[in-house]
N, C-alpha and C positions, 0 to 999 in steps of 0.2 A: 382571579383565574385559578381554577384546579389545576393543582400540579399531578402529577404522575410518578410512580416510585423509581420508573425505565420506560424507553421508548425504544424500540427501533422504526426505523425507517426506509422504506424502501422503493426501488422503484426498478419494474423490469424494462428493461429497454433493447433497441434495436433498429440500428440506423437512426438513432436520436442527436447523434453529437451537435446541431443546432441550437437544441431546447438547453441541455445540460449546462452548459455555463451561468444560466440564468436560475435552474432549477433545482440547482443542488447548494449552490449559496443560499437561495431563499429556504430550502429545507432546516439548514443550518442555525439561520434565525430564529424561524418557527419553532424547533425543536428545543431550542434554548432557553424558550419561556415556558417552557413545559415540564422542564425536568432537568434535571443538573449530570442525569448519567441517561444520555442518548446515545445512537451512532445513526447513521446513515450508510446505506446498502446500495448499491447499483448491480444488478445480474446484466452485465455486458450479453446476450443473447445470439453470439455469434456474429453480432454488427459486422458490415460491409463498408462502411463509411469511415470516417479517422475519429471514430469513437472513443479507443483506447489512446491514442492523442490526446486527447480532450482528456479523459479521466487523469491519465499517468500528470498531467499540467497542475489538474484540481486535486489530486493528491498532495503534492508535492507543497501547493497555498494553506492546505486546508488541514494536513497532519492526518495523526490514525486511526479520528474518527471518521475518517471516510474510507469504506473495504468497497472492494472490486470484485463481486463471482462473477467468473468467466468460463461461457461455454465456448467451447472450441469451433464445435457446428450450431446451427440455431436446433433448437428443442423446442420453438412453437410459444405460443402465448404464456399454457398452461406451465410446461415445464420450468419458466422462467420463473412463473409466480412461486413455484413449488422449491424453486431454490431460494427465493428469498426469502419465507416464509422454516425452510433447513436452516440459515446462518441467521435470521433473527435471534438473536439473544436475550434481550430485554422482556420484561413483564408483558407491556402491549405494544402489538405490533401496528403500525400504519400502514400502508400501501396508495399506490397510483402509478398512474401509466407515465412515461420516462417521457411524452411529446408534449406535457404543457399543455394539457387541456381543460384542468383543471388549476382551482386559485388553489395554493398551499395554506393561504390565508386563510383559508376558514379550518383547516383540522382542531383550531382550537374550540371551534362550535362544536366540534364533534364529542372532544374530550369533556366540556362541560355537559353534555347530555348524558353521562356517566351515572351509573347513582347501583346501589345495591339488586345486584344479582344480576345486570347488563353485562353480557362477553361479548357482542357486535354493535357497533353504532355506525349506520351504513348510508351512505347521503345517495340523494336522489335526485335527478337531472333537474332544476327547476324551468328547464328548457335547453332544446338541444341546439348548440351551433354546430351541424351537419347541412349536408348540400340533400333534397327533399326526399330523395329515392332512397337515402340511408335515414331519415325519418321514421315514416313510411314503415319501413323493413324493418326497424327495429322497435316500432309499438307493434307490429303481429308477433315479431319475436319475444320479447316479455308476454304478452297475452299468453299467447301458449305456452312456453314454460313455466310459466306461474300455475295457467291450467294442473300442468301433467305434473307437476312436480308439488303442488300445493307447498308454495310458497307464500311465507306471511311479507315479503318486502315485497315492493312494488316496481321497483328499482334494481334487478338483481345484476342490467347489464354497466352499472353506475358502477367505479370501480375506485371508488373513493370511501376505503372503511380502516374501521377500528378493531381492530379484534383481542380479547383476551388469548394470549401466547400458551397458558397452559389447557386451553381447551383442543388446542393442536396436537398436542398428543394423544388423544383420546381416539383419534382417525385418521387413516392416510389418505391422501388426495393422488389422483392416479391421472385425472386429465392431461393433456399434452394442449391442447387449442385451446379457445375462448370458453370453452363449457365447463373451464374450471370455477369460474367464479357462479356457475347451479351446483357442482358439486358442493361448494364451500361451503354456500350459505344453506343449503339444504343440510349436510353434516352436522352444520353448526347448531341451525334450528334443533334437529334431532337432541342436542345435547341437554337443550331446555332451557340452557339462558337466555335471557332478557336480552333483546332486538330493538333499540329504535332509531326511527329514520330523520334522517336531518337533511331537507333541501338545502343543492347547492349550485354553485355554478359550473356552465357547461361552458368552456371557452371557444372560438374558432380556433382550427384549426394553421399554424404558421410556417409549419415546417414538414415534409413528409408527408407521406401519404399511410392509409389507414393499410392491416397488411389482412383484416379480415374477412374482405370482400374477392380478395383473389380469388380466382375458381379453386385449387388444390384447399385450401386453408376453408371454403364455406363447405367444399364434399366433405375434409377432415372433420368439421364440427358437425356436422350434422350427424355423421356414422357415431362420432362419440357421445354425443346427445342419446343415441336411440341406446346405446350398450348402457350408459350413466341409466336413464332409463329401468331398464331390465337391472340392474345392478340394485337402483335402491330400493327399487320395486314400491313406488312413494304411497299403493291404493292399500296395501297393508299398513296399521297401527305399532309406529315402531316404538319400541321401550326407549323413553329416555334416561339419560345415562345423568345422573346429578353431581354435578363437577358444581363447586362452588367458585363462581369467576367476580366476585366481590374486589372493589380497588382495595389494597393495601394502604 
């Protein structure tokens, strides 16, 4: 197995503290076979639930490779991603969503898909477990953003990736909703590193409810879609910027 020089790890969450006990031991593992200097990140997102319970308990088992960013009010998908992505430390950063819908199990496929001049290796549903109407809704939603944003992944609302840490600095990320993750991998593209996709799995759903279907949270993404939009302006030929994101 490729080891890794550093990892962080993270995951935004909100209203999670069902998944968490499950989900941040098994990070723990995973991350162990991977690298010898990891940590593990939880962006507490304003949770409503006894979340910070839950954390402060898995602190306390777990020591101080486990850190806690905590917003006070929720800042939305986007902003959560955007703080884990600030307190990442390490070389490459991981990420996924804080409700266990994804297996942690395979981030090692990820890492093995690594190889010279790769800065994202980004897995893709190999099927969704969703109820049909968020099916549905969400293959017109990649269609079209992929459309308008000429995207090379196919999979941009998969939120199961690998990223080289110091291609982050090269761009700031501004989203606050779900439409972070087309800003990201758009930016990312932009930079000209090497992208490849790795099907993975999609799990049901055990705890919570999803928070992007709300009506406020689908008006939010979609206004910030259309400015990300206008922003990157994707029908113009952007200069890439050549960052060498090569593993150590």
């Amino acid at each position: 197995m490729r080891a890794l020089p550093g990892l962080s790890v993270f995951f935004p969450a909100y209203n999670d503290a069902p998944s968490l006990p499950r989900l941040i031991p098994q990070a723990f593992d995973v991350a162990a076979r991977l690298t010898e200097d990891f940590e593990i990140i939880i962006v507490n997102d304003g949770s409503k639930d006894n979340s910070e319970e839950v954390l402060a308990e898995l602190s306390r088992r777990l020591g101080p490779r486990l850190r806690v960013v905590r917003h006070a009010v929720n800042q939305g998908y986007g902003g959560a991603v955007r703080s884990g992505f600030r307190a990442a430390a390490k070389d490459w950063v991981f990420y996924t969503d804080g409700d266990g819908q994804y297996d942690l199990t395979e981030l090692p496929r990820l890492v093995e898909a690594l190889g010279p001049g790769v800065g994202l290796v980004n897995g893709y549903k190999s099927s969704r477990n969703d109820v049909f109407y968020r099916v549905w809704i969400g293959k017109i939603y990649l269609r079209t953003v992929r459309r308008l944003f000429r995207l090379q992944i196919r999979d941009v609302d998969c939120d199961f990736r690998l990223v080289k840490r110091s291609l982050l600095d090269g761009f700031a990320l501004e989203s606050t909703s779900g439409t972070i993750c087309v800003e990201l991998v758009r930016k990312l593209q932009d930079t000209g590193c090497g992208i490849v996709e790795i099907p993975v799995r999609h799990l049901p759903r055990l705890h919570g409810r999803s928070q992007f279907f709300r009506p406020w949270n689908l008006v939010k993404s979609l206004w910030q879609l259309a400015g990300l939009y206008f922003r990157l302006l994707p029908w113009r030929r952007t200069e890439s910027r050549q960052i060498a994101c090569d593993i150590d």
